[in-house]
N, C-alpha and C positions, 0 to 999 in steps of 0.2 A: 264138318264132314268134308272128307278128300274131294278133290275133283273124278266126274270119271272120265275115263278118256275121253267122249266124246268134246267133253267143254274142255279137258286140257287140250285137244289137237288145236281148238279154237283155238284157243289163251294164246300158243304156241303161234298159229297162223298170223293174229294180229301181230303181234310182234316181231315176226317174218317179213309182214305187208311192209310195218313203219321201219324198218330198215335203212339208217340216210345211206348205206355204204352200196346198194344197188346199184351196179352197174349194168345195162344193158350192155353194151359193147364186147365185155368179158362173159355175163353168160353165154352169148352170141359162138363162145367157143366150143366145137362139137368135140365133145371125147376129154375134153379136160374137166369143165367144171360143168354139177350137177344141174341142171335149168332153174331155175326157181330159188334157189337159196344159196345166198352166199354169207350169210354168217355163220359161221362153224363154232360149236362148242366142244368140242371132240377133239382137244387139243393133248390127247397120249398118241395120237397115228398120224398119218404123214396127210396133209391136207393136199382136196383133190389136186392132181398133174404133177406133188412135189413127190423129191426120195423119199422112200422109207424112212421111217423117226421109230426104234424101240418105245413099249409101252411101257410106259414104270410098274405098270400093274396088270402084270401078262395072264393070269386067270381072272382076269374082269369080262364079262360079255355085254356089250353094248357100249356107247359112247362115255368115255372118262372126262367127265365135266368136271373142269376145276372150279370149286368157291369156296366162299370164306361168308359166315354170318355173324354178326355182331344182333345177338339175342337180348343185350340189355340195350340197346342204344336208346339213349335218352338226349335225344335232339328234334333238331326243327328242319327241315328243307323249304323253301319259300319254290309253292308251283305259283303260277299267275301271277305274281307278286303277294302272295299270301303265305304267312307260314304254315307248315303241316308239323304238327307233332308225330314223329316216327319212333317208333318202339322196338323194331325189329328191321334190320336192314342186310340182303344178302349181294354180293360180289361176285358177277359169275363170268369169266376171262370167256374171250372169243375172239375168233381170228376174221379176217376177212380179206379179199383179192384186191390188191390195186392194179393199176398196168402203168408202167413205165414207159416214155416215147417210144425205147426199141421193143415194142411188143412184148415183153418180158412182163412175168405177170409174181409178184410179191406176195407175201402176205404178213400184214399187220395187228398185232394183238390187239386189245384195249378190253374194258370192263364193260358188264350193262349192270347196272345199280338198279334193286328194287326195294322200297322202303314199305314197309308195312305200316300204316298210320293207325292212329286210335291208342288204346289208354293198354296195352298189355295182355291182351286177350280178356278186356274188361275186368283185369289184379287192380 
């Protein structure tokens, strides 16, 4: 069963919370970047304070999240020092704000990797 929203804004919030890319300093900036979140997955539009970026996919409404899911994966990830058998593994790009000495405020891509563990939707 899908989530409903209520648990996905949760899902969504925890993983806003554990964030390591939080900076107070920069959200501190009024009018540039939104309070509260700085990791953006909405990498077809121009990220808060930057120029304008064209959308690849100009009749899309709402945020263009890029990933990539590897549906067979048949590996291990070791959490705690334990390995996890993952079965399904998705890749999903995100940007987020650094600030430079001269106040100049960047933004940096990277992935968040989530591994779905267990035996293949119990196949």
């Amino acid at each position: 069963m899908p989530l409903n929203a209520a648990d996905a804004q949760t899902l969504g919030n925890i993983i806003n919370d554990l964030n390591p890319y939080y900076d107070a300093a920069i959200n501190a900036l009024p009018g540039v970047l939104p309070p509260g979140w700085q990791m953006d997955i909405d990498l077809a539009t121009a990220a808060p304070g930057s120029p304008g970026i064209v959308s690849p996919f100009p009749n899309t409404v709402g945020p263009n999240v890029m990933l990539e899911v590897d549906d067979h994966y048949y590996g291990e990830w070791n959490f705690n020092g334990q390995p996890q058998k993952i079965s399904r593994a998705l890749r999903i790009r995100y940007r987020y704000p650094v600030s430079a000495p001269s106040g100049q405020v960047y933004w940096l891509e990277d992935y968040l990797l989530i591994g779905f563990e267990g035996a293949d939707g119990g196949g």
